[in-house]
C-alpha angles and dihedrals in degrees: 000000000000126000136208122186117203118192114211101226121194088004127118095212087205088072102021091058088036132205115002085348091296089157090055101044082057098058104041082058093058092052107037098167102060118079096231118192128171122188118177102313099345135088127192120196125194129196153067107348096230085059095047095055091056091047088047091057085044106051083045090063091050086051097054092040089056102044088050102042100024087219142100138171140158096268086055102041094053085051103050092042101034101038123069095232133174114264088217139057126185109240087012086147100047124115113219095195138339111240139201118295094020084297098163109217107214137130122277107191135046093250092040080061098043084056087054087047091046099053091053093056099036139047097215131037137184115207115187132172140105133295116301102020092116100244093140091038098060094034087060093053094045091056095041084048082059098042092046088048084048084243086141136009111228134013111226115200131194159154138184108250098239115159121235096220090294115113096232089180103089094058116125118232136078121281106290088042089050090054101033102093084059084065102043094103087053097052092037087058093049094045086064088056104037147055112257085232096049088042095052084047093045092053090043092049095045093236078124122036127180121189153139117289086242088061084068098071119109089015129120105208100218119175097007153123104220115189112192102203125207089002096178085087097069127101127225094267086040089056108037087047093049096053093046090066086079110126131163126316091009130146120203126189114188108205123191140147104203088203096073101050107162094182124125109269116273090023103116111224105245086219095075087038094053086049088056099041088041104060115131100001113150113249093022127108143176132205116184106208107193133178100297085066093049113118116169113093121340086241102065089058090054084047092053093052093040085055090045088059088055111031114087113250110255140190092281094069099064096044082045084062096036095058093036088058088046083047090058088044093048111021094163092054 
């Protein structure tokens, strides 16, 4: 039997293999052929030497992704032992934001960090995948990084206030108070990159603006970062008039999960429809997340694929296949 013994430098193990050893137990099932031991800083590994190699590059890949993003769970160590991933990513050391409380704002998957790519080198930007992959997220930090370097001068938020099944109507409160819960997600990522006093003067001064997606019409978007959250809400008008705001030097994300499609039955979301119409057209990407790139709890990964085995395959699936192929063509579109 071969052996291979790996030191863990720089590295507490009590937080590198996390609570009651969960990291490690993780591990040692996705490789349950190698004898794996670890005792204070140092891991020994047993077994057949082919197998060792692989776990060698591996673990590597867990070591590097430690030391740069001081963070592990289940969801990121499958994907960095199980997918063949590449071992470089254009922009992978850059900080998005600082946060509050020395929270460093960066992203934290390969496909978190193609959206970042995307957005430099295009004006407008579809970002499509299910709950908890950070789309919004990252989209938020992207648009406070250009408002902090003066790239643009407002951040304009918004959603269309489309009920999830809940009848909003009833409560009490004037207009903003009414919406707001649509909002919540926008405010609660902006909470995590700005002081709660620059972010109460942002919103009074309108540098940043969050509202509904029907307080867009009859606006021209000039000077700004504009983030269209859970756009597979929209209708075909809400859609086609959002995306014709658009003025100069202006940046659009277009955020949407079509999972979670909270329109009236027969009405198409404008967001699939947008995905069809807008093929090829110059400036304009698109990036697909999926559950690999989710990271909020482990659990939510395991909830998407338990709803995957249940849902009926829809139209979206088959344009979902046909861009991420493009994508693979054409990774730099």
């Amino acid at each position: 039997m071969n052996e291979r013994i790996i030191e863990l430098e720089h590295i507490t193990p009590k937080d590198f293999w996390g609570p009651q050893d969960i990291h490690l137990e993780i591990i040692k099932k996705l490789y349950p052929k190698l004898k794996i031991v670890a005792r204070g800083t140092t891991v020994k590994i047993y077994g057949e030497a082919e197998i060792l190699d692989q776990f060698e590059s591996r673990f590597e890949r867990i070591l590097k992704y430690y030391e740069k993003y001081n963070q592990l769970n289940e969801n990121i160590i499958e994907r960095l032992i199980i997918d063949d991933l590449p071992q470089r990513m254009d922009r992978s050391d850059e900080i998005l934001v600082h946060g509050l409380g020395g929270k460093l704002i960066k992203a934290t998957t390969p496909n978190q960090q193609k959206l970042v790519d995307l957005v430099f080198k295009n004006d407008m930007v579809f970002a499509i995948g299910p709950a908890g992959t950070g789309k919004t997220y990252t989209g938020v930090a992207l648009a406070v990084k250009a408002l902090k370097e003066k790239q643009v001068k407002r951040i304009i938020l918004t959603r269309p206030a489309v009920e999830a099944g809940e009848n909003l109507g009833f409560l009490p409160g004037d207009m903003k108070e009414k919406l707001d819960p649509y909002m919540q997600p926008l405010y609660d990522a902006l909470r995590d990159m700005l002081p709660p006093t620059t972010l109460e003067d942002y919103l009074l001064k309108g540098i940043i603006q969050i509202a509904p997606l029907a307080f867009m019409r009859g606006r021209t978007l000039d000077n700004a970062f504009v983030i269209l959250d859970e756009a597979q809400n929209t209708t075909h008008s809400q859609m086609k008039m959002f995306l014709t705001r658009m003025g100069k030097n202006a940046k659009f994300i277009i955020t949407g999960d079509p999972g979670q499609v909270d329109l009236p039955r027969k009405v198409t979301s404008g967001l699939r429809e947008a995905l069809r119409i807008l093929e090829g057209v110059e400036g304009i990407a698109f990036i697909f997340l999926d559950d690999k790139d989710i990271v909020r709890h482990r659990l939510v990964k395991k909830i998407v694929e338990a709803y995957k085995k249940v849902e009926t395959a829809n139209e979206f699936a088959s344009q979902q296949t046909y861009y991420q192929n493009k994508q693979n063509e054409n990774p730099t579109s």
